[in-house]
N, C-alpha and C positions, 0 to 999 in steps of 0.2 A: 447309704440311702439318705436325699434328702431329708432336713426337719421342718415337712411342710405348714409346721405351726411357726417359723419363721419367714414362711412365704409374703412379702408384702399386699400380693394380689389377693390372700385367701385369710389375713392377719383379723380384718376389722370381723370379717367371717366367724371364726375360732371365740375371737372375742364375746359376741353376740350369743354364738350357743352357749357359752360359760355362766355369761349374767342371766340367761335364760332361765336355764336349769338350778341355778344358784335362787335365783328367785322363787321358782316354782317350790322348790324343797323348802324355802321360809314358809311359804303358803299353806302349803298344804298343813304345815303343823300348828299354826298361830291363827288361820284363820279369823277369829276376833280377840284374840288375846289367851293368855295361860291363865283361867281363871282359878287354876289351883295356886298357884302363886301369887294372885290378889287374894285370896281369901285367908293365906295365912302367914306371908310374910312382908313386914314393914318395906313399904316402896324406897326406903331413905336408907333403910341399912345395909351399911357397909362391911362390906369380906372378900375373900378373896376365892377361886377355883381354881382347883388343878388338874389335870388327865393324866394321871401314870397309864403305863403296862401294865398287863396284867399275862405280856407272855412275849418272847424274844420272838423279833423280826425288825424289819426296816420300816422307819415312819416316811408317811405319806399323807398333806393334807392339812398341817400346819397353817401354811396361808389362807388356805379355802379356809380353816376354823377361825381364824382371826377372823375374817371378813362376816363372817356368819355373827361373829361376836358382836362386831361393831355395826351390824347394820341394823342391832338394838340399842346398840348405846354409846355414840362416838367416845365417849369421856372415859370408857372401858382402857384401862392400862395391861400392858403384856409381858412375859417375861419367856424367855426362848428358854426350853432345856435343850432342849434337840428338835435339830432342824431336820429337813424332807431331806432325806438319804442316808440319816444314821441309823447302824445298828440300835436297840433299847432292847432293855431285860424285864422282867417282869420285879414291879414296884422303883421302877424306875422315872424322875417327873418331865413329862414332857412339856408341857404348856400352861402357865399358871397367865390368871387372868385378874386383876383388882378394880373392884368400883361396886356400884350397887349389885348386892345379890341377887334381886329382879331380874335385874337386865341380862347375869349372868345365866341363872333360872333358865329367860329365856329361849339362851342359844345353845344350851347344852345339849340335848339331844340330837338338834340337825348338825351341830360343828361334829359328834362323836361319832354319828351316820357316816359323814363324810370322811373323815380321818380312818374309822375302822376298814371300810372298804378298799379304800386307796392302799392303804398302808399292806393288806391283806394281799392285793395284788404289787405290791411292789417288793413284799416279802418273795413270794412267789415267783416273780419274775429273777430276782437275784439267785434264786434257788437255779436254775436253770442259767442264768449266764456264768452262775461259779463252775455248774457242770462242764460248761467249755470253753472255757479261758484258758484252757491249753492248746488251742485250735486259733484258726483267724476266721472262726463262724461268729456270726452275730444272731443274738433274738429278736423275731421279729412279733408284734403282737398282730390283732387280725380285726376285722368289724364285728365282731361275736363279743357285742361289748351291752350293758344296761341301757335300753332307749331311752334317749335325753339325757346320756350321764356320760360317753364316749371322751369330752374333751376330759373329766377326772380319771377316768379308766386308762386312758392313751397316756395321762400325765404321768400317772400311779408305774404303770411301766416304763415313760424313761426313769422316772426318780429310782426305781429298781435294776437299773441297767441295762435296758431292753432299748432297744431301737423302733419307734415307730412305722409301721407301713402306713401303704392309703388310710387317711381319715376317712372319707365317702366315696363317692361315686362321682367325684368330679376332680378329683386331684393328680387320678392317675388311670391309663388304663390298663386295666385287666379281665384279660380274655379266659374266660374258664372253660370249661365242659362243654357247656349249654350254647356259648356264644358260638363253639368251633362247629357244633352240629347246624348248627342255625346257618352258619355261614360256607357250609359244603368241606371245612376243612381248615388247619390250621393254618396252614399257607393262605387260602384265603382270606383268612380272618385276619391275619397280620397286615397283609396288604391292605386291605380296607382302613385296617384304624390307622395305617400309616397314609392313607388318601386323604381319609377325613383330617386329621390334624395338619395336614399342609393345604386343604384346603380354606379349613376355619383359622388357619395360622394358631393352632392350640402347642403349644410346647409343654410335654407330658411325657415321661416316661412308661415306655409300652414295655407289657408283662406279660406272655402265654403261658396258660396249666400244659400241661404234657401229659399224657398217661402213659407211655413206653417210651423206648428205645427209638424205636423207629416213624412216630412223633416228633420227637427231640430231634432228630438228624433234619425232618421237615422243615421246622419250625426253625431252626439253627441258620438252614439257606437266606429266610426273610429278615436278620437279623434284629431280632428286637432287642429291647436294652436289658428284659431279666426272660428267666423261664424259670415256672413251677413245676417240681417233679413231684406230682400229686401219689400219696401211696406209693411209693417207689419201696420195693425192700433195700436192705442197706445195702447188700450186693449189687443191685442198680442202679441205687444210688455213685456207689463208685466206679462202676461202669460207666454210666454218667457222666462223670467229673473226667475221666480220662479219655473219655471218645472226645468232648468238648474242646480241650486244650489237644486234644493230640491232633486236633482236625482244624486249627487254628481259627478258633471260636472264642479265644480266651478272654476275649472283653465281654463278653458277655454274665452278667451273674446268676447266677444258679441260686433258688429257692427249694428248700425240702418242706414238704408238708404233709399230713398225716399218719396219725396213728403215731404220735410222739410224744411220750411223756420224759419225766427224769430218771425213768428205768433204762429208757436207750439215746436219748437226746446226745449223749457224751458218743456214743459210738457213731451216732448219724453225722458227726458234726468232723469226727475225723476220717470222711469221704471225704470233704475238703471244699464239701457246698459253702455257698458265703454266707448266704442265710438261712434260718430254721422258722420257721413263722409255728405259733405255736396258741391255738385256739382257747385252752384251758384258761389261759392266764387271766381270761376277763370274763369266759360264759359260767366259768364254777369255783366261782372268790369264795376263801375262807376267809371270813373279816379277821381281822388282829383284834383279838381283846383286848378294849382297853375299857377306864372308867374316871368318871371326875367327884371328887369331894369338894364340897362346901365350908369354908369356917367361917366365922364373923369376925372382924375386927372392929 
């Protein structure tokens, strides 16, 4: 699947929500200033911070914390332990930062927000692509992501080893449940979004949900470029995968979704679907502990 965060048409796009939401989160915590940090410590004194682990996963968020860093205090110096996609153990140092402790003060918190979460789902996502990397299925993440935080949540899973799907609702279509009843049926509804994009000249890869068997064979005739086998049990699932190619459909990709965690993900995945898309990974983050000390120098 495309990496629509490489798309030139949709780049300045992607861009924009990032410095958005990057900004709004300086905001909301600075408002007029950290007045606990004027009140007690020397603006001129100089030290260093650092953010270990404080528990094994995959970091995520590095960059965003730099930038949060320096968008208090350009003059701020950095030191990489570990970059976005390594393994860290707990009391392990990730990111050490030197200049004034002020400044440092005060980007601690929103840099730690950011890194915990990412990092949280990018642990998580890896959990799930270790489960089937014996297979040729891929993780897909989903729009069941924090409002206004999607471009760090989308990122946090590739750095985890996850495959991005759609970002919104313009990148790509997808026909679900709601759109096939709306539109008398799944063959119709293919047809349609295959009308509209050659009439607005949109180049988009078209996706239908499925709810059975004989859905799937429908939808299969109008060839669209994925289908979602929504709730499928695993024995459907590879019923599925085998009426597909055995009815010479094989270009088409196959999506499994629901009711998937890392209890069965491994067994869903050796039906032989391409992809697994997988809702968890962004609506119910365990953040990564981590935390930052101060010294002076």
């Amino acid at each position: 699947m495309a990496d629509n965060r490489t798309n030139y048409a949709f780049r300045e796009f992607f861009e924009t929500c990032r410095a958005k939401a990057l900004q709004l989160a300086l905001d909301e915590d600075r408002y007029q200033g950290d007045i606990t940090t004027q009140a007690t410590v020397d603006q001129s004194q100089l030290g260093l911070g650092y953010i270990e682990a404080k528990a094994e996963g995959i970091i995520a968020g590095v960059e965003v914390a730099r930038q949060v860093f320096l968008s208090s205090d350009t003059e701020l110096e950095f030191t990489d332990y570990a970059r976005d996609g390594k393994r860290v153990y707990p009391g392990e140092r990730i990111l050490e930062v030197r200049g004034r402790i002020a400044s440092i003060l005060f980007g601690e918190r929103t840099a730690l927000n950011f890194m915990q979460r990412m990092s949280g789902i990018a642990t998580r996502t890896n959990m799930y692509v270790e489960r089937v990397s014996h297979t040729n299925s891929s993780i897909l993440d989903t729009r069941k992501t924090a409002p206004a935080l999607r471009y760090f949540d989308k990122d946090a899973v590739r750095i985890g080893g996850g495959t991005n799907h759609r970002f919104g609702l313009f990148d790509m279509i997808l026909i679900k449940d709601n759109h096939i009843d709306a539109a008398g049926g799944v063959e119709a509804a293919i047809r349609r979004a295959k009308d509209w994009c050659q009439t607005n000249g949109v180049k988009v890869k078209i996706e239908t949900e499925v709810r059975s068997i004989s859905e799937l064979v429908r939808a299969c005739t109008c060839w669209p470029d994925m289908i979602l086998l929504d709730n499928f049990m695993v024995d459907d699932l590879a019923e599925a995968v085998r009426w597909v190619k055995a009815n010479g459909y094989g270009t088409i990709l196959l999506e499994a979704s629901g009711n998937i965690g890392l209890h069965n993900v491994s067994e869903v995945a050796m039906t032989g679907v391409d992809y697994i898309s997988v809702g968890e990974l962004t609506h119910s983050v365990k953040a990564l502990d981590m935390s930052m000390k101060i010294e002076r120098t």
